[in-house]
VOLO-531627 format. One line per 2 residues: number of its first residue (from 1); their letters; for each residue y negated, x, z negated of N, C-alpha, C. Coordinates in pm, 1 decimal, m for minus. Example, Ala and Ser with C-alpha at 12.3 -4.5 7.8 and 13.67 -1.06 7.14 Angstrom:
% VOLO-531627
1> AS> 569.0/1319.0/m780.0/450.0/1230.0/m780.0/330.0/1320.0/m780.0  225.0/1285.0/m708.0/106.0/1367.0/m714.0/m3.0/1290.0/m787.0
***
This chain:
% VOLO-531627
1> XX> m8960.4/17868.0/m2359.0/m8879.9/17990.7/m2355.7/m8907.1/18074.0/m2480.8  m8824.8/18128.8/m2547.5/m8823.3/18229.5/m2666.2/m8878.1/18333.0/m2619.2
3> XX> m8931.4/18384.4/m2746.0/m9006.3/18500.8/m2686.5/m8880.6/18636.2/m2647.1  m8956.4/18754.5/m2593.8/m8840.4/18846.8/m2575.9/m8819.5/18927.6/m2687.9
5> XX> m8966.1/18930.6/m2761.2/m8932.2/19017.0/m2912.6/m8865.2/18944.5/m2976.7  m8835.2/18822.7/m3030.7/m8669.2/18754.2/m3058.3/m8555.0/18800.2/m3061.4
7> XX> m8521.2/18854.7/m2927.7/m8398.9/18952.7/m2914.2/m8416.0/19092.2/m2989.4  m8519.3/19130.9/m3061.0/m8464.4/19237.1/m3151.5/m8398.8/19236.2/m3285.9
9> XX> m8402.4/19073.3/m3304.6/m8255.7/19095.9/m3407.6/m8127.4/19178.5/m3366.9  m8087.4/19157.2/m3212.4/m7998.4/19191.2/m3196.3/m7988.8/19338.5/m3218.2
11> XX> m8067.3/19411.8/m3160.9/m8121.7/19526.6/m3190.1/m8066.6/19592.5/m3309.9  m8135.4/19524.7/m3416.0/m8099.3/19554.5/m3541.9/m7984.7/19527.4/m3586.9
13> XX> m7924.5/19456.6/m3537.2/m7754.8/19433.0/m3580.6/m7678.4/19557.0/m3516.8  m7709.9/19583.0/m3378.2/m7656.1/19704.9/m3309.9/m7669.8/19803.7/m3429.1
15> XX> m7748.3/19868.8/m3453.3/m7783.1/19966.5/m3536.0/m7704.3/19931.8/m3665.0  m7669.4/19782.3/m3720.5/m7599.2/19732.9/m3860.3/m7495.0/19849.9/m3834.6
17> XX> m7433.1/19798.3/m3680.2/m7300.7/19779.6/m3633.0/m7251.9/19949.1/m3634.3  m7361.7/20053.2/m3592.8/m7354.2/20179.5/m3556.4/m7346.4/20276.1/m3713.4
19> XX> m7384.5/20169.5/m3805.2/m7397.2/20223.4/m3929.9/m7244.7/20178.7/m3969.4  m7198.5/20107.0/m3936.9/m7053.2/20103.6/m4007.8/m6945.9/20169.8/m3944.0
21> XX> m6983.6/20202.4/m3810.5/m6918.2/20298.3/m3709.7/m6905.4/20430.0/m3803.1  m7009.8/20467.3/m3834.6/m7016.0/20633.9/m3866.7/m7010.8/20621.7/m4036.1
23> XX> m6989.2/20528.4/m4158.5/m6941.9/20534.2/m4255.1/m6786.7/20512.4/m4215.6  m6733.4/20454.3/m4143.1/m6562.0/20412.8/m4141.9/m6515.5/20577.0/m4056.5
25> XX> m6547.5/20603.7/m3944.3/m6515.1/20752.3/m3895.1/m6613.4/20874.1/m3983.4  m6673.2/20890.1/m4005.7/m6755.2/21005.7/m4081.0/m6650.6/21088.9/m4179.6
27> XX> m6609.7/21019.4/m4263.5/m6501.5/21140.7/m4371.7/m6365.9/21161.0/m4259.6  m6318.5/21076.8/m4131.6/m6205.2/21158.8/m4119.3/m6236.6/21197.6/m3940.4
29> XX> m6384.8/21193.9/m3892.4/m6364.9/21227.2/m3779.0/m6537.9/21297.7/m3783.4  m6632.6/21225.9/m3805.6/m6768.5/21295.8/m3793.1/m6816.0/21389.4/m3862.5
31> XX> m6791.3/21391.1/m4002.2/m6786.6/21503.2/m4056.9/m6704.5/21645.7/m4047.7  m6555.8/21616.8/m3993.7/m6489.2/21766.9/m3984.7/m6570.7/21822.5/m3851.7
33> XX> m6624.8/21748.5/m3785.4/m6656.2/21767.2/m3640.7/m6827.7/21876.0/m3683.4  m6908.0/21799.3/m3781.8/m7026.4/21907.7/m3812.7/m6937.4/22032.0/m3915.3
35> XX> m6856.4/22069.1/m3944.2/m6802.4/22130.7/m4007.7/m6676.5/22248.5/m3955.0  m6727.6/22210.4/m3798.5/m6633.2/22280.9/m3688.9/m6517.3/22297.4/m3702.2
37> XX> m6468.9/22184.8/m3695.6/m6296.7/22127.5/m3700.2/m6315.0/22053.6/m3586.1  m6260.7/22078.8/m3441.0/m6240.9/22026.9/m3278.9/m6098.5/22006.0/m3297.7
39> XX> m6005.1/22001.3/m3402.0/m5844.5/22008.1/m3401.3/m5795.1/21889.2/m3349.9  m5881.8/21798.1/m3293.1/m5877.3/21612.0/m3288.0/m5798.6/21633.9/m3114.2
41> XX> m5659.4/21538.5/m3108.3/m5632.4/21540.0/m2946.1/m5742.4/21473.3/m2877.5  m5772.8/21499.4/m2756.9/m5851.5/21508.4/m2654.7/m5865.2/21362.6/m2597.4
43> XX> m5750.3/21276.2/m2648.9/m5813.4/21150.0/m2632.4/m5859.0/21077.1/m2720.8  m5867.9/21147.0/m2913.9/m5963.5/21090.3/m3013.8/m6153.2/21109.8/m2930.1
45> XX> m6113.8/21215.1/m2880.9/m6231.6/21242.8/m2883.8/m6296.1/21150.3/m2728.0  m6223.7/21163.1/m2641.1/m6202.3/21064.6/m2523.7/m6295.3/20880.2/m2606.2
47> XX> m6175.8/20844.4/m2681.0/m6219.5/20717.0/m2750.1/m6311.0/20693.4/m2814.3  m6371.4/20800.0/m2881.8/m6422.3/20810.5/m3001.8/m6565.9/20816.3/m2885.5
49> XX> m6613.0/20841.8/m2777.5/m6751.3/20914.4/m2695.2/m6763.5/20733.1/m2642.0  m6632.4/20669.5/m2606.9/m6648.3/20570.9/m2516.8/m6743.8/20478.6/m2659.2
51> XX> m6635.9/20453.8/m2731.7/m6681.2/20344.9/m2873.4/m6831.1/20392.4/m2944.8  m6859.2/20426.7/m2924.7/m6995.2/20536.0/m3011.5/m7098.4/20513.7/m2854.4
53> XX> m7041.3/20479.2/m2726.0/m7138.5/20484.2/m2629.3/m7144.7/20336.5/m2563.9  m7062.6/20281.8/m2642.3/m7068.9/20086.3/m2655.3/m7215.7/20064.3/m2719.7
55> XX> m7172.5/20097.2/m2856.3/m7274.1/20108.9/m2951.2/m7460.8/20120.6/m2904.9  m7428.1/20231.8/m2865.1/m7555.2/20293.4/m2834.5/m7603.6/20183.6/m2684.3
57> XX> m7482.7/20140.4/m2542.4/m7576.7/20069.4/m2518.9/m7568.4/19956.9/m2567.4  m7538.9/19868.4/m2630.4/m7564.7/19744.7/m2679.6/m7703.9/19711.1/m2714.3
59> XX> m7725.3/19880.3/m2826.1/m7884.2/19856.0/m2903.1/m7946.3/19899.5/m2792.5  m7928.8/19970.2/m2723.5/m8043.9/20013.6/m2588.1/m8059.7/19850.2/m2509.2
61> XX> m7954.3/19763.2/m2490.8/m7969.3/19644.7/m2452.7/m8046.7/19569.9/m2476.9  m8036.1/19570.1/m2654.7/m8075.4/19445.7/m2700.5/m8258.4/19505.8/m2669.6
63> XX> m8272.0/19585.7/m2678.3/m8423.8/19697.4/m2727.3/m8496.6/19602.5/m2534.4  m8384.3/19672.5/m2491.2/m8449.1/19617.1/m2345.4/m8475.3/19452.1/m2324.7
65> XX> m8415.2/19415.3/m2347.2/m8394.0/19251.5/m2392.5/m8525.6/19197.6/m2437.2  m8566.9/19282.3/m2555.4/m8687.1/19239.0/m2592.7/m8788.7/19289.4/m2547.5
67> XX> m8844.3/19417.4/m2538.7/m8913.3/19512.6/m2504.7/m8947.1/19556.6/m2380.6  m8830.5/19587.5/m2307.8/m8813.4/19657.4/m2209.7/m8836.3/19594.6/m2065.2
69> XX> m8850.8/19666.9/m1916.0/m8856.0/19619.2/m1813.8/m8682.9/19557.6/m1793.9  m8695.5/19422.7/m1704.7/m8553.7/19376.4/m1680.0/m8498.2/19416.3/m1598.0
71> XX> m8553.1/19486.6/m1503.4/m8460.8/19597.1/m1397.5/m8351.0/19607.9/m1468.6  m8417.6/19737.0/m1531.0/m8329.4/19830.4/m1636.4/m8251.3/19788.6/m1733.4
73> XX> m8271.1/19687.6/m1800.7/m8199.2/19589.3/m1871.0/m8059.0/19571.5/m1736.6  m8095.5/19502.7/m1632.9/m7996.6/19459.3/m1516.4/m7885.0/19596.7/m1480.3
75> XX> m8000.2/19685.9/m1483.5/m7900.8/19834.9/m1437.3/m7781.4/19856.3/m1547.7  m7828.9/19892.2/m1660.1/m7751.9/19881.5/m1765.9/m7656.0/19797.1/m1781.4
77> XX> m7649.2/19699.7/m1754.1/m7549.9/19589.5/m1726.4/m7425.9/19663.1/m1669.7  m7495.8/19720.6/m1544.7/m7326.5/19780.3/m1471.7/m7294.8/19843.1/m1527.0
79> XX> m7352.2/19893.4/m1618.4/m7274.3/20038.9/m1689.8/m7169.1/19978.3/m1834.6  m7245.9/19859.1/m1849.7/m7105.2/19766.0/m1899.3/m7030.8/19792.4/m1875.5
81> XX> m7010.6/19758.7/m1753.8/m6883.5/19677.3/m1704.9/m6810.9/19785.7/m1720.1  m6878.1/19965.3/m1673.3/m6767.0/20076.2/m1679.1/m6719.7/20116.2/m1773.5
83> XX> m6783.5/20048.5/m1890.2/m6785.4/20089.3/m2037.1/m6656.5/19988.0/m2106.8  m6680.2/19879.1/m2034.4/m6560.3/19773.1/m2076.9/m6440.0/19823.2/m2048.5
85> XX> m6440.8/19895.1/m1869.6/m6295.9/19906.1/m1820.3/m6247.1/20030.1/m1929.0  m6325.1/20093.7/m1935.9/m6290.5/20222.2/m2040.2/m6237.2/20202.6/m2178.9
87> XX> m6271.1/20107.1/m2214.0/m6294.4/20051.8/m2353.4/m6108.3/20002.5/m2359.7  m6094.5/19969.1/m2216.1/m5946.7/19866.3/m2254.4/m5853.0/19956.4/m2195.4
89> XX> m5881.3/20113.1/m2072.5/m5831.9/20212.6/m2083.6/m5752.0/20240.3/m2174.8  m5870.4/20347.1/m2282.8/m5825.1/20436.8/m2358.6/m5756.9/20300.5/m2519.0
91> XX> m5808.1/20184.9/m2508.5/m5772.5/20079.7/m2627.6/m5619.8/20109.1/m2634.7  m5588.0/20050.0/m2499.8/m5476.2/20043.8/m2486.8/m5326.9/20176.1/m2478.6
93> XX> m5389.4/20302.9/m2433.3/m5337.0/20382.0/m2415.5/m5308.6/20448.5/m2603.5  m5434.7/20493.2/m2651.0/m5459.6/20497.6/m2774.0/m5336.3/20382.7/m2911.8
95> XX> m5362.1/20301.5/m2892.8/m5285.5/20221.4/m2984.5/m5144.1/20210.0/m2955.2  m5137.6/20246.6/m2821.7/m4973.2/20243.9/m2809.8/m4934.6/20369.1/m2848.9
97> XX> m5004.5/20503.3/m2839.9/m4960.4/20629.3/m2855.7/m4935.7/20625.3/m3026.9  m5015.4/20561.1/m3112.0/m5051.6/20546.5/m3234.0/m4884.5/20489.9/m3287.5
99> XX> m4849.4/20366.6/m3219.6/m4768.7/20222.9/m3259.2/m4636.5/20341.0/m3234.8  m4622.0/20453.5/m3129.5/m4498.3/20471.4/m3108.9/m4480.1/20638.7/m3182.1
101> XX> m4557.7/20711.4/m3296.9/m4530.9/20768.4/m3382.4/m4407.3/20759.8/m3491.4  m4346.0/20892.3/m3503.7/m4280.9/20812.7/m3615.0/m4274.0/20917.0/m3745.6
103> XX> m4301.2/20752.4/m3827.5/m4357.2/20802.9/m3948.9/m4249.7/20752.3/m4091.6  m4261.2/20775.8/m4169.2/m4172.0/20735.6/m4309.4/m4266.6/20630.1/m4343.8
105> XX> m4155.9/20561.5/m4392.9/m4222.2/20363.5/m4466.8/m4316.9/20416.0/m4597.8  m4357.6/20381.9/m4620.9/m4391.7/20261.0/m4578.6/m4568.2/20266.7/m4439.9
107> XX> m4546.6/20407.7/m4446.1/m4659.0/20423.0/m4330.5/m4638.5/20346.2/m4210.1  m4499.9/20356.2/m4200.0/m4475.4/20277.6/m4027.1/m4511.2/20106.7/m4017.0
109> XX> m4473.4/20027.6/m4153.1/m4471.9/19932.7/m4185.3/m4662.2/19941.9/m4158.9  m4724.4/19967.1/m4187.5/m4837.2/19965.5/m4199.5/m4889.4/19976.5/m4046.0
111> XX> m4845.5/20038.4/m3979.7/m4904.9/20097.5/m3881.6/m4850.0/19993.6/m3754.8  m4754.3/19943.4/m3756.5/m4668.0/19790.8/m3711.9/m4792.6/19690.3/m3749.4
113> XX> m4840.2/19659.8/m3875.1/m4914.3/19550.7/m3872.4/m5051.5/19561.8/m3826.4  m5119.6/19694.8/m3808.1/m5230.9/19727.6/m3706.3/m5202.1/19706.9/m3565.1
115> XX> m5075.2/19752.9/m3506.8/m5048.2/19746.0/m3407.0/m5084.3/19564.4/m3357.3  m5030.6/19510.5/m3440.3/m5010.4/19342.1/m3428.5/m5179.1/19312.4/m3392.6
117> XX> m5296.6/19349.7/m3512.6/m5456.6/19363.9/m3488.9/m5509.3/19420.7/m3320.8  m5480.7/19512.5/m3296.9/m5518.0/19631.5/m3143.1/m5418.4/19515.3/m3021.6
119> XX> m5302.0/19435.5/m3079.3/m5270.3/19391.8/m2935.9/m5378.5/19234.7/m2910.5  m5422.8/19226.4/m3019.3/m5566.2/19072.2/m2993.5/m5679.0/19177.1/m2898.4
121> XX> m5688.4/19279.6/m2927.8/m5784.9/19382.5/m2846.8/m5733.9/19340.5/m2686.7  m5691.3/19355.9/m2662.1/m5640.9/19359.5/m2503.3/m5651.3/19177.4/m2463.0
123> XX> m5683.1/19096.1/m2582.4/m5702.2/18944.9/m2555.6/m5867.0/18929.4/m2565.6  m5918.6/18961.3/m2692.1/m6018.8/18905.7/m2722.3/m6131.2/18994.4/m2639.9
125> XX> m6116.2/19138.0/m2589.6/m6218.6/19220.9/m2544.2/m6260.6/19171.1/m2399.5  m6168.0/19139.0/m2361.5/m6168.9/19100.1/m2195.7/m6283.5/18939.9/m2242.5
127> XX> m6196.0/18848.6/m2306.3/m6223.4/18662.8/m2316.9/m6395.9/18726.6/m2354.3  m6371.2/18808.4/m2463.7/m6623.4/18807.3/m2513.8/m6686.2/18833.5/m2411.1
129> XX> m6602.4/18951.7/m2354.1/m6691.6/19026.9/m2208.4/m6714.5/18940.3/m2097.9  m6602.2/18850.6/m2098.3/m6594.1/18791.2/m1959.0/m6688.3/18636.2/m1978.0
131> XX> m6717.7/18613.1/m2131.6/m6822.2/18486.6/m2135.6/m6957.9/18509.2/m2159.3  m6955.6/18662.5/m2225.3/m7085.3/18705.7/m2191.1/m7133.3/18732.8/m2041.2
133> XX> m7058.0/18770.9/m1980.4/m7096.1/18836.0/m1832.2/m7127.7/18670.8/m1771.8  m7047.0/18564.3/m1823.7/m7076.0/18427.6/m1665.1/m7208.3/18378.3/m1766.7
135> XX> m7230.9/18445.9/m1887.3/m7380.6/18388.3/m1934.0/m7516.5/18431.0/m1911.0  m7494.1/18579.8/m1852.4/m7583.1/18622.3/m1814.3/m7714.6/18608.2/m1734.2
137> XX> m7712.5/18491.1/m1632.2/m7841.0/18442.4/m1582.9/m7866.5/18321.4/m1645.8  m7772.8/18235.8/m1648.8/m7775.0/18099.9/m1664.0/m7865.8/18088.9/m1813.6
139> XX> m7803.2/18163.6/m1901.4/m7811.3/18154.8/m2060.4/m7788.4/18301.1/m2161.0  m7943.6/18387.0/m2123.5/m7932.2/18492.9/m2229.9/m7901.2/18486.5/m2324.8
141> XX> m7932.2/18365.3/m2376.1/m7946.4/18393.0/m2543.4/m7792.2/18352.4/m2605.0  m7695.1/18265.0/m2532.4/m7579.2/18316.6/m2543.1/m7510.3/18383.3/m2501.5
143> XX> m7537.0/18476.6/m2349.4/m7489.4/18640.4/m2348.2/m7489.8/18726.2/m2459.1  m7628.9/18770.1/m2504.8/m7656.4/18829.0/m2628.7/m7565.6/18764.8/m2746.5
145> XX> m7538.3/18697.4/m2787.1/m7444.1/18638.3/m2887.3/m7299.8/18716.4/m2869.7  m7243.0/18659.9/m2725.0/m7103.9/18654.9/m2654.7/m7149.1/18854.4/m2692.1
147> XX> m7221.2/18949.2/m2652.6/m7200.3/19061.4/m2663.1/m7202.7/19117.4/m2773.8  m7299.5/19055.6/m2882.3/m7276.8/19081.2/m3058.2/m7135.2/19045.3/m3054.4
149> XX> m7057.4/18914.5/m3044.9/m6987.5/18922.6/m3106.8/m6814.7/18975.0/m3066.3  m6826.0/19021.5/m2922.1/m6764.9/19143.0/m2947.7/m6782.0/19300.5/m2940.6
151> XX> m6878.9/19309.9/m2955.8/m6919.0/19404.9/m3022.8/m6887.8/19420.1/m3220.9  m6903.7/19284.9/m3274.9/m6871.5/19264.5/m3392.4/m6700.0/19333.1/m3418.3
153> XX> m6657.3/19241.2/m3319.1/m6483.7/19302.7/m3309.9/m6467.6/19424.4/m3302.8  m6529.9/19464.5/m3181.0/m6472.4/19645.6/m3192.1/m6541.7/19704.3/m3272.2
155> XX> m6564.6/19683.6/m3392.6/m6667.9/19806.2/m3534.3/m6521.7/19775.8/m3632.9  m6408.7/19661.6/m3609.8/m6325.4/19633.7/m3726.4/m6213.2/19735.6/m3729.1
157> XX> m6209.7/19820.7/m3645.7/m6147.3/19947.6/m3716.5/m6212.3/20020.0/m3747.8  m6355.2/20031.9/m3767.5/m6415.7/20099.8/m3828.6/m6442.7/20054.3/m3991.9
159> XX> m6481.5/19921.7/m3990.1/m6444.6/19895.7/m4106.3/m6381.3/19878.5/m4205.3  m6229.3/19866.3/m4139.2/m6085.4/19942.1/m4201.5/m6098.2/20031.0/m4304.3
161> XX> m6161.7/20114.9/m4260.6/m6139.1/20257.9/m4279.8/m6245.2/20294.4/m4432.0  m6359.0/20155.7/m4442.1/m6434.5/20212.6/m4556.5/m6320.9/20168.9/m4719.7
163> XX> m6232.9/20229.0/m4744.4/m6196.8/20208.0/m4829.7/m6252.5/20206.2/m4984.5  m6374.9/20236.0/m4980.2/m6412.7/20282.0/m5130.7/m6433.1/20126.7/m5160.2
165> XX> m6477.8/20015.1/m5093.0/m6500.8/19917.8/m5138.4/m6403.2/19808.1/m5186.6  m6419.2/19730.1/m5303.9/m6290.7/19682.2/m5349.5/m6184.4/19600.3/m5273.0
167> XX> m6073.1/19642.3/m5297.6/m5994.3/19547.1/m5236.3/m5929.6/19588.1/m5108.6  m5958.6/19706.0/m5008.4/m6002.3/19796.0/m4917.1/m5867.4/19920.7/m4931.0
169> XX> m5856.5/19945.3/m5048.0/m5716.7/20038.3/m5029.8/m5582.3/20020.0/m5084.0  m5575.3/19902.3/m5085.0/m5467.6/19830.5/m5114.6/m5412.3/19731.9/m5017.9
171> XX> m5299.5/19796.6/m4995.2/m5218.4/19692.7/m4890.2/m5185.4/19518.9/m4908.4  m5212.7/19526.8/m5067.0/m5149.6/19383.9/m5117.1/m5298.0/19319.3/m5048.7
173> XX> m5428.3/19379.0/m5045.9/m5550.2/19280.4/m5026.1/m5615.3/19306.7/m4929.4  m5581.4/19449.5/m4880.3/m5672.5/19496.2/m4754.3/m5665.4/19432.9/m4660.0
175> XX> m5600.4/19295.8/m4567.2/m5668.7/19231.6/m4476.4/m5757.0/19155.6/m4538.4  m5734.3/19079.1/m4645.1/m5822.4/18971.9/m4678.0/m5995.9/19033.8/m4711.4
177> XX> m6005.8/19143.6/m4768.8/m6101.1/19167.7/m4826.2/m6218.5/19235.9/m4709.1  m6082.8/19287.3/m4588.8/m6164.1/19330.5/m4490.3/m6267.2/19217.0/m4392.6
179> XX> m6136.4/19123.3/m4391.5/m6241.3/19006.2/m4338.1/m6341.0/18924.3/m4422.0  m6330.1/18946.8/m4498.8/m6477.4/18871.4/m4620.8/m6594.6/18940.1/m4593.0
181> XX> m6547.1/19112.8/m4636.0/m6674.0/19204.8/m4583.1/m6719.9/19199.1/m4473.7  m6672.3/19193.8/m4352.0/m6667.4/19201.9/m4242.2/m6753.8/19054.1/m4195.7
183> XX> m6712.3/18910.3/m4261.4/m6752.8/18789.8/m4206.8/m6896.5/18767.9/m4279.7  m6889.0/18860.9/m4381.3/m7037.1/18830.8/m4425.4/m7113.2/18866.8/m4347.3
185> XX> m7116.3/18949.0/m4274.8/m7229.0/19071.1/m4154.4/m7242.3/18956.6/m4064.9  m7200.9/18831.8/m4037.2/m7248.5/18750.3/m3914.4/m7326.1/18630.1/m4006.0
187> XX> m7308.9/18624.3/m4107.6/m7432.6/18526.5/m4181.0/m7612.9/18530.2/m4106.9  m7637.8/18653.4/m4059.4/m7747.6/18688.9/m4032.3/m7769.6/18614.4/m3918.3
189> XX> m7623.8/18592.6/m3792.6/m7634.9/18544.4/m3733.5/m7634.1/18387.6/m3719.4  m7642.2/18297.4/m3812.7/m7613.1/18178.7/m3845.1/m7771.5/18178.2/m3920.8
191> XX> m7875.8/18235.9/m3956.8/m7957.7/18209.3/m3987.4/m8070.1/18231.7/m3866.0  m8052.1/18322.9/m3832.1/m8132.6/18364.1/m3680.6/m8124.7/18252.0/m3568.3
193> XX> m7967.7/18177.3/m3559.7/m7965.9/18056.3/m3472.2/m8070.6/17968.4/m3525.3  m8070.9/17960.6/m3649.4/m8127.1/17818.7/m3698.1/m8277.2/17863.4/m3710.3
195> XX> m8302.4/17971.0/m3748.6/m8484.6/17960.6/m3748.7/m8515.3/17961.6/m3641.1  m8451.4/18052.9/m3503.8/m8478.5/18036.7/m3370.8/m8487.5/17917.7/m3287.9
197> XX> m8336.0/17832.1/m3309.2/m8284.9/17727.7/m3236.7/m8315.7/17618.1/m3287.9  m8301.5/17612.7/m3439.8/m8324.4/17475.0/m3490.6/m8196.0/17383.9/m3522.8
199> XX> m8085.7/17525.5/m3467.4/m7934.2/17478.3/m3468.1/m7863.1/17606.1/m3478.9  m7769.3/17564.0/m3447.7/m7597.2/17674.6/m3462.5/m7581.8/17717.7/m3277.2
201> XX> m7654.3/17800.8/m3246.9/m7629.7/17788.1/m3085.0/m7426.6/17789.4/m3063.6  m7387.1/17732.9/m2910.8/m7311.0/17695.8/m2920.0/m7196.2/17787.0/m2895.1
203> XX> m7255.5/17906.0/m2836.6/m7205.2/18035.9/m2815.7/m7173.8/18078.8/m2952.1  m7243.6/18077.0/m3088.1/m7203.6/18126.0/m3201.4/m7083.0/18025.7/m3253.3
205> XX> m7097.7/17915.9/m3207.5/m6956.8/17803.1/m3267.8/m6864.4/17886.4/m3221.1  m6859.5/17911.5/m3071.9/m6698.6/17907.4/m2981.8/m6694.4/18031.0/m3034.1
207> XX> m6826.8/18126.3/m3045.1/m6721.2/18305.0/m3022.4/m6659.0/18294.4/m3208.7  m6760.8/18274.2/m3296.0/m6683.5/18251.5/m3437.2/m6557.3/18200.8/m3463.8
209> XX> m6546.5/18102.7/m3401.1/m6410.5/18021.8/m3373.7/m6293.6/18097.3/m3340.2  m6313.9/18190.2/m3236.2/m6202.3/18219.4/m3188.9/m6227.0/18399.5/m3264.8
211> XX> m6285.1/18439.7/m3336.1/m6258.3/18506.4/m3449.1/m6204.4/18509.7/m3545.5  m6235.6/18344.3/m3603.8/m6178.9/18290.5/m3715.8/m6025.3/18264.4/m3696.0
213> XX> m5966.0/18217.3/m3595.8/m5807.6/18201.4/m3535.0/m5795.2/18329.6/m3538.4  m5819.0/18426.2/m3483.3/m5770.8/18598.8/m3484.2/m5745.0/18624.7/m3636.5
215> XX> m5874.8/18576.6/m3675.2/m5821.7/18642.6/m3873.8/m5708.6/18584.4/m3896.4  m5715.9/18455.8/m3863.8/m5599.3/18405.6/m3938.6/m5494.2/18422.4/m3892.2
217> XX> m5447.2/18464.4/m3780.6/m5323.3/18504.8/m3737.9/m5263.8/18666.7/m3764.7  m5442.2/18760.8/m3785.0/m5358.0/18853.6/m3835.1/m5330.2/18871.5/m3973.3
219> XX> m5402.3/18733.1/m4085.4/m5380.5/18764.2/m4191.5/m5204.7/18692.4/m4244.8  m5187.6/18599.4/m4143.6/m5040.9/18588.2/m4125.9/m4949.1/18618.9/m4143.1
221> XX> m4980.3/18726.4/m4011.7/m4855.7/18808.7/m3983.8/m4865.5/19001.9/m4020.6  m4997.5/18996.1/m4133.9/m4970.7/19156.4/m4227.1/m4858.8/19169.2/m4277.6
223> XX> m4762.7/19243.6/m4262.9/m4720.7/19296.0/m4319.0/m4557.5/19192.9/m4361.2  m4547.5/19096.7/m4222.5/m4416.2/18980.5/m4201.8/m4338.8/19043.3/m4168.3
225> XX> m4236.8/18982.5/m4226.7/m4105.0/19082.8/m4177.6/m4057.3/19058.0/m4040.7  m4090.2/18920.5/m4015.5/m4086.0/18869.6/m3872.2/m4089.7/18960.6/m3743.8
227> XX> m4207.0/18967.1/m3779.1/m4295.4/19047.1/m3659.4/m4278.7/19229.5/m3706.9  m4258.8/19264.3/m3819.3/m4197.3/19437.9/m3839.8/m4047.9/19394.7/m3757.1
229> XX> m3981.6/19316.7/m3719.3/m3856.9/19340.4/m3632.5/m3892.2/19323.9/m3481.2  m3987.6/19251.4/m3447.9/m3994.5/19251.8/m3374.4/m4071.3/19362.1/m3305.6
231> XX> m4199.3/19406.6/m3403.3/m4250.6/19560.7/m3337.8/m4148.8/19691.6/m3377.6  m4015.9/19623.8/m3435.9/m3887.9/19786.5/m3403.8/m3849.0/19759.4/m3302.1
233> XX> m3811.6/19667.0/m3197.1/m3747.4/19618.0/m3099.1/m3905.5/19648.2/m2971.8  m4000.9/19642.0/m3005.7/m4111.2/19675.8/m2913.8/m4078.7/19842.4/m2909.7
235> XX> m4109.9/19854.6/m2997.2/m4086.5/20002.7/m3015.7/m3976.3/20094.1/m2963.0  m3874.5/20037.2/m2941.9/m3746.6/20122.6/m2871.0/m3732.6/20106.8/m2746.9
237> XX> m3844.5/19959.3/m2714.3/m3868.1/19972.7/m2586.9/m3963.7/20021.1/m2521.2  m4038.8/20052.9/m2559.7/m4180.1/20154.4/m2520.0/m4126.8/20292.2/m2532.8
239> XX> m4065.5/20332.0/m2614.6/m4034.8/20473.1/m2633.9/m3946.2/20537.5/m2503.8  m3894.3/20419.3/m2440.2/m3820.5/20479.0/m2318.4/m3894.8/20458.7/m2193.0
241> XX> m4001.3/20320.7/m2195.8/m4009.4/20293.5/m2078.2/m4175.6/20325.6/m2073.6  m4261.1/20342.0/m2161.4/m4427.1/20419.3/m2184.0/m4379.7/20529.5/m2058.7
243> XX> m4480.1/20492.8/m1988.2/m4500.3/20638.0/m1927.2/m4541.8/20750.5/m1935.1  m4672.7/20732.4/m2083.8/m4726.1/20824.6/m2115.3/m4716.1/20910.2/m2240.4
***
């Protein structure tokens, strides 16, 4: 059996993960906020407590994982699960309120091909959660994986958002460059399998995998004209039939 201090890599990735949280929101949400600007609607701030309280337990997880009594590790667990339903709540409510703005082109065009990114949210958040959760007794050490790596997913609108880095504020390159930056941050995890395991555990094949299909479908369909007709035709239909 691995030891439990092992699991504080994960730990430390949480914390990677919490650091790119608060560079991608910090100039347009954490900072006006120490600067007493509350002008944010009530469900930024709604989203913004849930995603920031993923974060926090993940690393409280992983900390327990290694460190900690497993009760409490176990207790924490349920608070997952309330954290998940919340997570696909406000995901979903949030990105549709976002998708059905209307804005002048080429902003809308832009905001159509995010939309296309946030509807894999409502696929991929449920599929990590739900293979981390049946791994949980059987096989920690690919729970912990299955929860890095979506946890990895939900920081990628945060990483959106660091534009200073090249390639990052430009529409012609900003998916590609986001996922390079972005795919480098799991290298750590491909070295940690192998000094740990002696291999590629198999949880890091499948959840990478079906990351790697997500990139590539949204690097696809950025900014296709295909799919901009088809999210105007989503769009005129949500605008009547959204309830909210």
């Amino acid at each position: 059996m691995r030891s439990r201090r092992s699991y504080l890599f994960f730990a430390i990735m949480g914390v990677l993960f919490l650091a790119i949280a608060v560079a991608g929101f910090g100039p347009s949400f954490l900072l006006p906020l120490l600067d007493g600007n509350f002008e944010f609607p009530f469900a930024v701030f709604v989203h913004a407590g849930i995603m920031f309280g993923w974060l926090g337990l993940f690393i409280a997880q992983a900390v327990l994982a290694s460190v900690g009594p497993r009760r409490l590790h176990k207790h924490f667990g349920t608070a997952s699960l309330i954290l998940f339903l919340m997570i696909m709540a406000s995901g979903v409510t949030l990105s549709i309120a976002n998708f059905l703005e209307d804005l002048p082109q080429p902003i809308e065009a832009r905001l159509d091909s995010i939309f296309f990114l946030q509807l894999w949210t409502f696929v991929l958040v449920p599929l990590f959660f739900w293979l981390g959760y049946r791994e949980r007794r059987r096989s920690p050490e690919k729970h912990m994986r299955y929860m890095l790596l979506l946890t990895f997913f939900l920081i990628e609108a945060a990483a959106s958002r660091i534009t200073f880095l090249p390639g990052m504020a430009d529409d012609e390159t900003f998916i590609y460059a986001q996922y390079i930056y972005l795919d480098a941050i799991l290298i750590p995890l491909f070295v940690y399998d192998w000094k740990q395991l002696g291999r590629i555990s198999p949880a890091t094949f499948t959840g990478c995998g079906i990351l790697f299909f997500y990139q590539c479908t949204a690097m696809a369909m950025w900014g296709n004209e295909q799919w901009l007709k088809v999210a105007d035709t989503l769009d005129n239909w949500l605008s009547v039939h959204w309830p909210i």
